[in-house]
ZAMARGU-4260 file (C-alpha; in steps of 0.2 Angstrom, whole numbers, plus 5000, padded with zeros to 4 digits):
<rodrens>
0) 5036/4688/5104 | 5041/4693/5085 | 5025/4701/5083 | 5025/4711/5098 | 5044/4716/5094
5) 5034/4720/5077 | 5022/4730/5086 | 5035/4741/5097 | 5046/4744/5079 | 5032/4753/5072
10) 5026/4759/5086 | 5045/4768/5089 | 5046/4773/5069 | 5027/4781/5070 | 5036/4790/5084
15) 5051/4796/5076 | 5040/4801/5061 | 5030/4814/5070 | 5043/4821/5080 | 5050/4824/5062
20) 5036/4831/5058 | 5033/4841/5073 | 5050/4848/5073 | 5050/4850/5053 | 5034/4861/5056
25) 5041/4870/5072 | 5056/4876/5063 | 5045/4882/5048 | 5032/4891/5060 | 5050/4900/5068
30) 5057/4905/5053 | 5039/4912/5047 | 5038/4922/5063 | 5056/4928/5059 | 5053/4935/5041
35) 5037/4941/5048 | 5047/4952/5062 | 5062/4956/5048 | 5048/4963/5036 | 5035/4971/5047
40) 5043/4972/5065 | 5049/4989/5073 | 5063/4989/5064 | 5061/4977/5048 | 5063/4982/5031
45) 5047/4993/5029 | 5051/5004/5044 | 5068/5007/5034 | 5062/5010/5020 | 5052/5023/5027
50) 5065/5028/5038 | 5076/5031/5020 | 5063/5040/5013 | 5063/5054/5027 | 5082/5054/5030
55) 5083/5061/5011 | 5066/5072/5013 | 5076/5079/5029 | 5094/5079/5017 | 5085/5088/5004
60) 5078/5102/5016 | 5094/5104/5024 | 5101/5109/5010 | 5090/5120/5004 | 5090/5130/5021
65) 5109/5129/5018 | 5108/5138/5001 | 5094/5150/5008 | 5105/5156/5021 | 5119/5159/5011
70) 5107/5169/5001 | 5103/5180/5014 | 5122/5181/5022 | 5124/5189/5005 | 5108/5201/5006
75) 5114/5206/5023 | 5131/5209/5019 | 5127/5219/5003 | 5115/5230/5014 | 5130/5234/5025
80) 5141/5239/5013 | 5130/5243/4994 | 5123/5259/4994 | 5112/5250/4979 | 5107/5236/4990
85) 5101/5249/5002 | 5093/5261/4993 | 5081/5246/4984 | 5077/5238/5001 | 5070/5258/5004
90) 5060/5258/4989 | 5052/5241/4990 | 5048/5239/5010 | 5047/5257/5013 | 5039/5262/4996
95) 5050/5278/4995 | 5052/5289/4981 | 5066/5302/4972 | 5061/5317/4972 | 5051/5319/4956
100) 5046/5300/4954 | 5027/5292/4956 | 5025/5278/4965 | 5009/5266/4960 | 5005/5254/4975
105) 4992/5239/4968 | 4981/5231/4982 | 4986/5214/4986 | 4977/5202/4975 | 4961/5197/4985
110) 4959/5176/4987 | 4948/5167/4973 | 4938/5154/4978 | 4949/5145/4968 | 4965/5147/4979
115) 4957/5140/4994 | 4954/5120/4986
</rodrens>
């Protein structure tokens, strides 16, 4: 009887050493999967980073819209009011002249093949 009491004892502690082990691996494999998901899922640490990166692209273009329409509230409100403003928006757009003045017009620079790599 001591050696089947023997028997069940090892049996049990065989047992209880691979649930261990089955439950050891188990929680492992889960927390694998989780820094798996944390890094690389929808939402992990690379999509933010990436998502970081555009947010300051977008940032960066916002402003510089900003600052070019400022630039152009200006131009507008100084061809309302400069006569200056006015009379050089004439010349350049419209190509007009004083009286007496020559104005040379230069084609626009034809594309090198260079431009188009």
């Amino acid at each position: 009887m001591t050696n089947l009491n023997h028997l069940d004892q090892r049996g049990i502690s065989w047992l209880q050493r691979t649930q261990r082990k089955l439950a050891t691996s188990g929680v492992v494999a889960l927390l694998c999967l989780m820094g798996y998901h944390a890094v690389f899922g929808a939402n992990g640490f690379l999509a933010f980073h990436h998502k970081r990166i555009e947010s300051r692209r977008l940032q960066q273009e916002i402003q510089a819209l900003q600052q070019d329409n400022a630039r152009r509230e200006l131009q507008v409100k100084a061809l309302k009011s400069e006569p200056q403003a006015i009379e050089k928006e004439a010349r350049e757009r419209l190509r007009y002249a004083r009286p007496g003045e020559i104005v040379y017009t230069l084609p626009p620079a034809s594309p090198t093949p260079a431009d188009h790599k």
